[in-house]
PQR file with spaces between the fields and no chain letter, atoms N, CA, C, O and H, PARSE charges and radii, in Angstrom:
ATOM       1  N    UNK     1      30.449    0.321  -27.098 -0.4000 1.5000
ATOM       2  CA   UNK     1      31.050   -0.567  -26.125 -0.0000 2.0000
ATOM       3  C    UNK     1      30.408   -0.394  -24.755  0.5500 1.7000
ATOM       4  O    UNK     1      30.026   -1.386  -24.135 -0.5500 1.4000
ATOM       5  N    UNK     2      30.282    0.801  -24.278 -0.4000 1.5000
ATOM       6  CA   UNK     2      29.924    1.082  -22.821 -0.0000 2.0000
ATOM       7  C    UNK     2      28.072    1.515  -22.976  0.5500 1.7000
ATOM       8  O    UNK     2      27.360    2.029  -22.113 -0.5500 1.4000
ATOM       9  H    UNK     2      30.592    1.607  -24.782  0.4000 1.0000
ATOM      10  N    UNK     3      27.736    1.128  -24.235 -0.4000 1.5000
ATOM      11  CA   UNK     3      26.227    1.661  -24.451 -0.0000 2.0000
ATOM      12  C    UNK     3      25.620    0.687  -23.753  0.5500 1.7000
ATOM      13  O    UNK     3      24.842    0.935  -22.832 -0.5500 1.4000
ATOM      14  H    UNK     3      28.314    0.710  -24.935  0.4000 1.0000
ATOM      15  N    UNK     4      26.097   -1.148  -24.347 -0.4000 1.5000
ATOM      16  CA   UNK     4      24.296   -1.694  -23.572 -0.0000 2.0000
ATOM      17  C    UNK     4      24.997   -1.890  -21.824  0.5500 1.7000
ATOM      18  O    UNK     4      24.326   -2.317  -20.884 -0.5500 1.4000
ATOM      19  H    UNK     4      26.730   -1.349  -25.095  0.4000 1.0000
ATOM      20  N    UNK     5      25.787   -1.660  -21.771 -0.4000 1.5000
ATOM      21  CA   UNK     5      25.774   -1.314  -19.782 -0.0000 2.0000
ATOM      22  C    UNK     5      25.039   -0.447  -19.078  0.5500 1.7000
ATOM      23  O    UNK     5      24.561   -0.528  -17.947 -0.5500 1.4000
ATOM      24  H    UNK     5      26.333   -1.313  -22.534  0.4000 1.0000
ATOM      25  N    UNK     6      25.002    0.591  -20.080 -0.4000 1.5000
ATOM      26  CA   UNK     6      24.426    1.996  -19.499 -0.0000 2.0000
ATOM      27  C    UNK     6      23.031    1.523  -19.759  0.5500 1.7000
ATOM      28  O    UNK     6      22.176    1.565  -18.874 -0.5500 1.4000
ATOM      29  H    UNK     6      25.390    0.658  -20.999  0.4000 1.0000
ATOM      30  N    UNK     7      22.761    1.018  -21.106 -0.4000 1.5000
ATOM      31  CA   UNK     7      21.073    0.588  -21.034 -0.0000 2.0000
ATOM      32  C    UNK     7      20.388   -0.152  -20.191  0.5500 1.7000
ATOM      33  O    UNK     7      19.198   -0.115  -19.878 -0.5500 1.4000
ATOM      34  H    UNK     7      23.455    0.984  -21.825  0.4000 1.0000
ATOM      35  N    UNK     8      21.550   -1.062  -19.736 -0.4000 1.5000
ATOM      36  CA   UNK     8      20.981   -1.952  -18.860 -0.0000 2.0000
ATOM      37  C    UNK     8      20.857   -1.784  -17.824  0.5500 1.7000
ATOM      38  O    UNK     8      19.932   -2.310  -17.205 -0.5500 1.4000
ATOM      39  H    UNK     8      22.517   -1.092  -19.989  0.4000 1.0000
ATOM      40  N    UNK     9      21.824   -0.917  -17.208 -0.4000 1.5000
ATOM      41  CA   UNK     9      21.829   -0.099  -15.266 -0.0000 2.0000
ATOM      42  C    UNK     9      20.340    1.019  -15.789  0.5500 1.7000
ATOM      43  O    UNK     9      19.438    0.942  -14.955 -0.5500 1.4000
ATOM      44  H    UNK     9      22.575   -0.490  -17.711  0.4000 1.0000
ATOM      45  N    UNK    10      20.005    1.999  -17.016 -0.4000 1.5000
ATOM      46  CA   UNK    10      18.962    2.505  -16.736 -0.0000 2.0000
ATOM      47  C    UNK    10      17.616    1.549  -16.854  0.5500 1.7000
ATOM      48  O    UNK    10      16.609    2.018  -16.324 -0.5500 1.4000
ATOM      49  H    UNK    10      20.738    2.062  -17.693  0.4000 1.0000
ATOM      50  N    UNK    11      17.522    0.549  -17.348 -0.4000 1.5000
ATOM      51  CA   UNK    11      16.588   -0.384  -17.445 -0.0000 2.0000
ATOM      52  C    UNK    11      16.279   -1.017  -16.057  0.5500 1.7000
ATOM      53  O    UNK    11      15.105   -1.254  -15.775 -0.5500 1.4000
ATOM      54  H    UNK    11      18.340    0.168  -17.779  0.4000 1.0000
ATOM      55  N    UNK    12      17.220   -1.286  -15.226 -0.4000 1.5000
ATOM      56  CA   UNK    12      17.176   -1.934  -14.028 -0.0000 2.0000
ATOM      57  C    UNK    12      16.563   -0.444  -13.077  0.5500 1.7000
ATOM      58  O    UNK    12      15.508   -0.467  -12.443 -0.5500 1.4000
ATOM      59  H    UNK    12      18.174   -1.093  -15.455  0.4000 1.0000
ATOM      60  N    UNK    13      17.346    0.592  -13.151 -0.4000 1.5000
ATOM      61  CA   UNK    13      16.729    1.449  -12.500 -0.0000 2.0000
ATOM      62  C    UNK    13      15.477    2.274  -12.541  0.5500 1.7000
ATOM      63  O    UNK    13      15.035    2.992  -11.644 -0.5500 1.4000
ATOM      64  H    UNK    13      18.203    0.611  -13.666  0.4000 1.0000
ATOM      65  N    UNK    14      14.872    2.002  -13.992 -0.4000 1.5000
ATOM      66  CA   UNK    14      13.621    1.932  -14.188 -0.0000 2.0000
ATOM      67  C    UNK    14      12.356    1.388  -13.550  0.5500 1.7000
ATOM      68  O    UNK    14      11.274    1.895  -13.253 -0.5500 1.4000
ATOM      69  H    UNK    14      15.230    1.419  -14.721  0.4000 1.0000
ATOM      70  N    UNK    15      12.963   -0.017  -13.430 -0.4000 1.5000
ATOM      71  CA   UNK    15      12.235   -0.919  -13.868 -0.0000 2.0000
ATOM      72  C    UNK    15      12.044   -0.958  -12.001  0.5500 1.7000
ATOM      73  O    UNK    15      10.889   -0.806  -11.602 -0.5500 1.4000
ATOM      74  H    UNK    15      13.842   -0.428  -13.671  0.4000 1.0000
ATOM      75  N    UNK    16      13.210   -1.167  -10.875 -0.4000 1.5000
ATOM      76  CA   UNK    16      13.194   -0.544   -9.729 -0.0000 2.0000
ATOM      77  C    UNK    16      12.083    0.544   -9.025  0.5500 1.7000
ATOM      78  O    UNK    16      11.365    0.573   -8.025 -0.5500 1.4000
ATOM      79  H    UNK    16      14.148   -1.290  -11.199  0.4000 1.0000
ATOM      80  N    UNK    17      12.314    1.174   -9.863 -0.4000 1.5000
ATOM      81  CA   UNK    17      11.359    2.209   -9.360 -0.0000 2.0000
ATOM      82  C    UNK    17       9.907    2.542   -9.282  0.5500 1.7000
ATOM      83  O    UNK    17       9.210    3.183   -8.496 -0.5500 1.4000
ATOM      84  H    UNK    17      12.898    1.150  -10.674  0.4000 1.0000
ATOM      85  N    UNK    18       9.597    1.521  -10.968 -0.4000 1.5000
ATOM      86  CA   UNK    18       8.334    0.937  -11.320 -0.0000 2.0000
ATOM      87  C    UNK    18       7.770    0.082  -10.248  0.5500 1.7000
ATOM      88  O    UNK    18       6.588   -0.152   -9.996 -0.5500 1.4000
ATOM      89  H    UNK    18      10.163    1.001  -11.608  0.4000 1.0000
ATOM      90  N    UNK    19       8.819   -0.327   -9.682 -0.4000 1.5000
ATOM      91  CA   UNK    19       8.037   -1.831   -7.928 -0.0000 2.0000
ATOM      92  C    UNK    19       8.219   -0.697   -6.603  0.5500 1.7000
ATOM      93  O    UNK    19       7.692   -0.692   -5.490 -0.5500 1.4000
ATOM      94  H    UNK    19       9.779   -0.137   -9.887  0.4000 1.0000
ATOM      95  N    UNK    20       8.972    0.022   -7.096 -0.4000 1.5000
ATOM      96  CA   UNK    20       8.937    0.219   -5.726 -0.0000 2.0000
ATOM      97  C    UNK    20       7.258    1.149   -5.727  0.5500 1.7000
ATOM      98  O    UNK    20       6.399    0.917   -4.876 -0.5500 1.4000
ATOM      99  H    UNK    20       9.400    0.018   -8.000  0.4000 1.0000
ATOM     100  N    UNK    21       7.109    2.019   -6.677 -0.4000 1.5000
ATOM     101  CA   UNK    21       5.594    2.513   -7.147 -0.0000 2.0000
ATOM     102  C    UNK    21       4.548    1.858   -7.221  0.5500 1.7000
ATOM     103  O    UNK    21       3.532    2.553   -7.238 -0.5500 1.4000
ATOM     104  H    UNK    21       7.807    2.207   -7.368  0.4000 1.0000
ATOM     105  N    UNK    22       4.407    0.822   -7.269 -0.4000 1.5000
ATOM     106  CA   UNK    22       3.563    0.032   -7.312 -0.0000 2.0000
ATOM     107  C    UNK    22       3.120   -0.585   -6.109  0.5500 1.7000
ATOM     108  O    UNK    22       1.972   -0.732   -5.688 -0.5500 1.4000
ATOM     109  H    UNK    22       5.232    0.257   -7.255  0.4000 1.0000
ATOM     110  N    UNK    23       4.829   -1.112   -5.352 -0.4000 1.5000
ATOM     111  CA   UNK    23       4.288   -1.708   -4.019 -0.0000 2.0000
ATOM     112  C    UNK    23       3.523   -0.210   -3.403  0.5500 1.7000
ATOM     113  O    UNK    23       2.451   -0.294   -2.805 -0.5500 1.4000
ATOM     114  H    UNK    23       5.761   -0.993   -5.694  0.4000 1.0000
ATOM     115  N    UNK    24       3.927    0.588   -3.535 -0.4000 1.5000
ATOM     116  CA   UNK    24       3.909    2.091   -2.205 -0.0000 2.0000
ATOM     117  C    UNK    24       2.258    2.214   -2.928  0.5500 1.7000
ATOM     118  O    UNK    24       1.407    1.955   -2.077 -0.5500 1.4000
ATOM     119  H    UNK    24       4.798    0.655   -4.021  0.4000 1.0000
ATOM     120  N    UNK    25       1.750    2.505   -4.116 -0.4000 1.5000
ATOM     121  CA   UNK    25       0.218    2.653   -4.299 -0.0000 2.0000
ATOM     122  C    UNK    25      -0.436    1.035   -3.585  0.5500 1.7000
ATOM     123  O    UNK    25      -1.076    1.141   -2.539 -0.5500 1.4000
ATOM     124  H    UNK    25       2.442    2.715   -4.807  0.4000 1.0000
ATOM     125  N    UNK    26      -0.347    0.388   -3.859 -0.4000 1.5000
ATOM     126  CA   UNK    26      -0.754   -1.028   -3.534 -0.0000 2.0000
ATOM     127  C    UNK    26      -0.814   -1.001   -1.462  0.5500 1.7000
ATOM     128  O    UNK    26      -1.705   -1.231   -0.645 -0.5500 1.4000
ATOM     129  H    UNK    26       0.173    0.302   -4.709  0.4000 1.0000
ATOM     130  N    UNK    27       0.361   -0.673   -1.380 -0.4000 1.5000
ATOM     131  CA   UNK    27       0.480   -0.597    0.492 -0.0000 2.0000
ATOM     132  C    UNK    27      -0.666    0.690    0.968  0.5500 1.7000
ATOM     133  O    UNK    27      -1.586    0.476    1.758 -0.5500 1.4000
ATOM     134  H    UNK    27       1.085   -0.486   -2.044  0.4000 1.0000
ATOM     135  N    UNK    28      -0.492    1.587    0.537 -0.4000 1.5000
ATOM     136  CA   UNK    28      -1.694    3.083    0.906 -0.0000 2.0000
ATOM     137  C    UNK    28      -3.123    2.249    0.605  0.5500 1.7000
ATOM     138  O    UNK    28      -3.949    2.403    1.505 -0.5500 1.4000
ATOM     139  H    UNK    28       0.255    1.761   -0.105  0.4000 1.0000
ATOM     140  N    UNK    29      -3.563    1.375   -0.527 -0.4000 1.5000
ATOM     141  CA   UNK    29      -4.632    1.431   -0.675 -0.0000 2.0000
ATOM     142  C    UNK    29      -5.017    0.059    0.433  0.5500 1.7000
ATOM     143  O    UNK    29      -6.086    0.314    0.986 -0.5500 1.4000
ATOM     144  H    UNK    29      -2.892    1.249   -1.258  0.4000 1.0000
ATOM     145  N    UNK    30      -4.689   -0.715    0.696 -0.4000 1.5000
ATOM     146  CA   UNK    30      -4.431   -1.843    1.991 -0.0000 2.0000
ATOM     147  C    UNK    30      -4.695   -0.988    3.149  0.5500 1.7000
ATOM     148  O    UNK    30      -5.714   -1.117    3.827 -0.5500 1.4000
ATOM     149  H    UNK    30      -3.821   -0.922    0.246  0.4000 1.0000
ATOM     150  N    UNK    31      -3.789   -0.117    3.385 -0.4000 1.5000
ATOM     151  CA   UNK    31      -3.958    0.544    4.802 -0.0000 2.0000
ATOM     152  C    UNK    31      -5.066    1.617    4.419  0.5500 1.7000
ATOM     153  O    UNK    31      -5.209    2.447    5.316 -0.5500 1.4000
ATOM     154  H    UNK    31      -2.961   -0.012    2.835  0.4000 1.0000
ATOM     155  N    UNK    32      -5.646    1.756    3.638 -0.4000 1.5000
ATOM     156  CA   UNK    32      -6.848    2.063    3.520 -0.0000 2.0000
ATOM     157  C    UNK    32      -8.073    1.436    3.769  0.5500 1.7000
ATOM     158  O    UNK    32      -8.969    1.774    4.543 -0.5500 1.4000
ATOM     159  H    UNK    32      -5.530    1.082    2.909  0.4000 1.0000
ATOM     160  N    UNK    33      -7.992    0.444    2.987 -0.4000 1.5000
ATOM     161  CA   UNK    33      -9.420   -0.913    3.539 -0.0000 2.0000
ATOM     162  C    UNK    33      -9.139   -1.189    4.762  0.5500 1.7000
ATOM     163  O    UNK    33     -10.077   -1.660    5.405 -0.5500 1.4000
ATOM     164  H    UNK    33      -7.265    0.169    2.359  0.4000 1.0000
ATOM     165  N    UNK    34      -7.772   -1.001    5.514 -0.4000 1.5000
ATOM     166  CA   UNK    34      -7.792   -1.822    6.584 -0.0000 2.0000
ATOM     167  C    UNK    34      -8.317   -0.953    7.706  0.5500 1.7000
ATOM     168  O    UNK    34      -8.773   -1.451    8.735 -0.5500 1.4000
ATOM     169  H    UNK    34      -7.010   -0.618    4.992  0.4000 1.0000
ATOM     170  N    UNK    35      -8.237    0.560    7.464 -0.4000 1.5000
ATOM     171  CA   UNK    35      -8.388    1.586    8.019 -0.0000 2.0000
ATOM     172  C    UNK    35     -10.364    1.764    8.501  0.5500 1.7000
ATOM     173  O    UNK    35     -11.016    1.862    9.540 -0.5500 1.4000
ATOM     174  H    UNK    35      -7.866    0.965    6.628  0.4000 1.0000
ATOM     175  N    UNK    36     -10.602    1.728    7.230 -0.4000 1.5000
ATOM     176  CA   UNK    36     -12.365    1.935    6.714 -0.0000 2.0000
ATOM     177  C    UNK    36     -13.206    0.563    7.324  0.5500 1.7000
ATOM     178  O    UNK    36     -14.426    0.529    7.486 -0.5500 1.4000
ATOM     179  H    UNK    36     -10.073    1.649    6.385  0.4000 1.0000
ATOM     180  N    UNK    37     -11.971   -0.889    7.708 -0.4000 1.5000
ATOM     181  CA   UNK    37     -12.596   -1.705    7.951 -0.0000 2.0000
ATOM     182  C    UNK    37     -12.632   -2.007    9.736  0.5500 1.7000
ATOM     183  O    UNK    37     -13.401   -2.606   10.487 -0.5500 1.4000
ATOM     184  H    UNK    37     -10.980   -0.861    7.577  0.4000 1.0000
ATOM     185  N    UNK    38     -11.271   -1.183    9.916 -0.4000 1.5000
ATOM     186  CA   UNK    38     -11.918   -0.843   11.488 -0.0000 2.0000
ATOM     187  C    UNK    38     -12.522   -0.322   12.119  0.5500 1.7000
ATOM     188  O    UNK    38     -12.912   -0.661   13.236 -0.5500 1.4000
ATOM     189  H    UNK    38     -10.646   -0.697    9.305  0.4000 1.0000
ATOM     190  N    UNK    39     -12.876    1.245   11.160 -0.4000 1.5000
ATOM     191  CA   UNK    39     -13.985    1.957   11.393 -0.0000 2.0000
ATOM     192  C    UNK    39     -15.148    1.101   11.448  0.5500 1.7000
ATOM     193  O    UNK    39     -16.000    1.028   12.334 -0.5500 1.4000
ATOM     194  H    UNK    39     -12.559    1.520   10.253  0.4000 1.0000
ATOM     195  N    UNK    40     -15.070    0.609   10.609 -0.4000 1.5000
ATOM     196  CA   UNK    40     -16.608   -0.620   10.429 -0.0000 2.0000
ATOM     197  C    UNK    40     -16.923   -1.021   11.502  0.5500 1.7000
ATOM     198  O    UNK    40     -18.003   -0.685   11.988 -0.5500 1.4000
ATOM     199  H    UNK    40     -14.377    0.668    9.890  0.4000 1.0000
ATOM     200  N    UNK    41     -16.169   -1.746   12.071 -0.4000 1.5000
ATOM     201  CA   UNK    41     -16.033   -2.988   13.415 -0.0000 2.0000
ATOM     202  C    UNK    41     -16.224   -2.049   14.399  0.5500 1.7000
ATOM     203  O    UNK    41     -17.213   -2.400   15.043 -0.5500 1.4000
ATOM     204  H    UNK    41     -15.292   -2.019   11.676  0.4000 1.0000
ATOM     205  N    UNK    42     -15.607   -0.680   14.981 -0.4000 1.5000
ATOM     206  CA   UNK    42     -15.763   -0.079   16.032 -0.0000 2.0000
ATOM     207  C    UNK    42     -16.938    0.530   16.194  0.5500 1.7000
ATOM     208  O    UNK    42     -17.252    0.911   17.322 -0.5500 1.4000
ATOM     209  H    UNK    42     -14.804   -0.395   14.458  0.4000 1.0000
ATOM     210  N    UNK    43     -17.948    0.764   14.899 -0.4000 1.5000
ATOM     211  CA   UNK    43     -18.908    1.315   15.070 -0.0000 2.0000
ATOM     212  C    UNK    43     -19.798    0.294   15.056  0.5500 1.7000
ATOM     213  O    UNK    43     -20.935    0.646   15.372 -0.5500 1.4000
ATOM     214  H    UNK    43     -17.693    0.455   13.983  0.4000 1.0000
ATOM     215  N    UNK    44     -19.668   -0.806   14.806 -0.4000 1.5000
ATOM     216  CA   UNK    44     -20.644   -1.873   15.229 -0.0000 2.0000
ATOM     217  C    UNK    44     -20.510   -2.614   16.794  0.5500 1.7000
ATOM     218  O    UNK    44     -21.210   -3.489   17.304 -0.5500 1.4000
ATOM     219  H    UNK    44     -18.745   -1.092   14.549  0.4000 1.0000
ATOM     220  N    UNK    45     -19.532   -2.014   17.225 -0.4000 1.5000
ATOM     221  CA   UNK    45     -19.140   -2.433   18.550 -0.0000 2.0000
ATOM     222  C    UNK    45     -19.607   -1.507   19.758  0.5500 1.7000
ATOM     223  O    UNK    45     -19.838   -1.831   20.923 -0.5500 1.4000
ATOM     224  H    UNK    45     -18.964   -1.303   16.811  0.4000 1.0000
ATOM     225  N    UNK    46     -19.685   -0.156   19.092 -0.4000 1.5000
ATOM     226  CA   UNK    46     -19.701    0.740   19.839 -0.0000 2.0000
ATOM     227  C    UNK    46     -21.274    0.960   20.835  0.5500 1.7000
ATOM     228  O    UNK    46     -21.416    1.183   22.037 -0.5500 1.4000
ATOM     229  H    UNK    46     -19.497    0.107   18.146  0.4000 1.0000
ATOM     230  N    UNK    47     -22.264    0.787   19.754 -0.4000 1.5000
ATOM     231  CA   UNK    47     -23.492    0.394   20.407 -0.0000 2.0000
ATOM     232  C    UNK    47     -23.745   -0.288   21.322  0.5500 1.7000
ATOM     233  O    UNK    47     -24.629   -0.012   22.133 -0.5500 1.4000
ATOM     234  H    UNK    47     -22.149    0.606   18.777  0.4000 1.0000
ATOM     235  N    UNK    48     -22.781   -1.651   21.388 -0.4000 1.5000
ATOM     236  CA   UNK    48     -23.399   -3.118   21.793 -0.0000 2.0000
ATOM     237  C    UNK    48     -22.296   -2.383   23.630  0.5500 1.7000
ATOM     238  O    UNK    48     -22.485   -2.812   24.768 -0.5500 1.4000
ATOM     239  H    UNK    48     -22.063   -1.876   20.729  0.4000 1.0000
ATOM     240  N    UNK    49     -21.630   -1.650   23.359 -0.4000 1.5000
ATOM     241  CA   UNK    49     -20.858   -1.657   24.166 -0.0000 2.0000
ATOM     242  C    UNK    49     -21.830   -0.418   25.100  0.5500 1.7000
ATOM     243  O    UNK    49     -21.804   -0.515   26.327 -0.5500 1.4000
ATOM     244  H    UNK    49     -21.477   -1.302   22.434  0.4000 1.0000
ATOM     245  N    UNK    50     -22.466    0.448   24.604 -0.4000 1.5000
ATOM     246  CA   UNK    50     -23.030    1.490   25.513 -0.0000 2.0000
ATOM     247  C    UNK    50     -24.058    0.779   26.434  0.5500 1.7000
ATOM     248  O    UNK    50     -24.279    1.076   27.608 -0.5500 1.4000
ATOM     249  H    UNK    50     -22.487    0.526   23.608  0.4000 1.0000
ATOM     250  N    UNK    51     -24.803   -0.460   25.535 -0.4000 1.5000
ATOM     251  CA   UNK    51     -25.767   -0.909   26.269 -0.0000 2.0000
ATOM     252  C    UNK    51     -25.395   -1.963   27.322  0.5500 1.7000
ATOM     253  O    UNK    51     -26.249   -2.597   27.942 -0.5500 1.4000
ATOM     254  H    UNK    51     -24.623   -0.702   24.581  0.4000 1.0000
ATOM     255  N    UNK    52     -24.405   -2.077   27.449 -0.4000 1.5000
ATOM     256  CA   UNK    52     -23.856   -2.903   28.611 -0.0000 2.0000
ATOM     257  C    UNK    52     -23.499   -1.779   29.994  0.5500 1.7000
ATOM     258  O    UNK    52     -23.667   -2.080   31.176 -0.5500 1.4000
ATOM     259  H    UNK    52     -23.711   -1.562   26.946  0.4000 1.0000
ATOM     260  N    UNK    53     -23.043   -0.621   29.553 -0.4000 1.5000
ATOM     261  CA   UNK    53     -22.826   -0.132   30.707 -0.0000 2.0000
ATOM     262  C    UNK    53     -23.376    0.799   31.344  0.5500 1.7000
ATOM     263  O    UNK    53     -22.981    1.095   32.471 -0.5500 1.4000
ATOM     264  H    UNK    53     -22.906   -0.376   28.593  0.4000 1.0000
């Protein structure tokens, strides 16, 4: 009687935790490219910027 409730609250809380894991690897690797891609830009900036001053 009280079995597929319980299956279903651990299925949901599974299944929860599976997105929330996914978003959190998915968000680190974003703020990663986004990280490596400002490095990019500042070091291509950084030159253009010495020779101006």
């Amino acid at each position: 009687m009280i079995l597929w409730p319980a299956v279903a609250l651990i299925g949901f809380l599974v299944l929860t935790g599976f997105v929330i894991v996914m978003g959190a690897s998915t968000t680190a690797r974003y703020e990663r490219e986004r990280g490596s891609a400002a490095e990019a830009a500042a070091a291509r900036r950084a030159p253009a910027e010495a020779v101006r001053a």
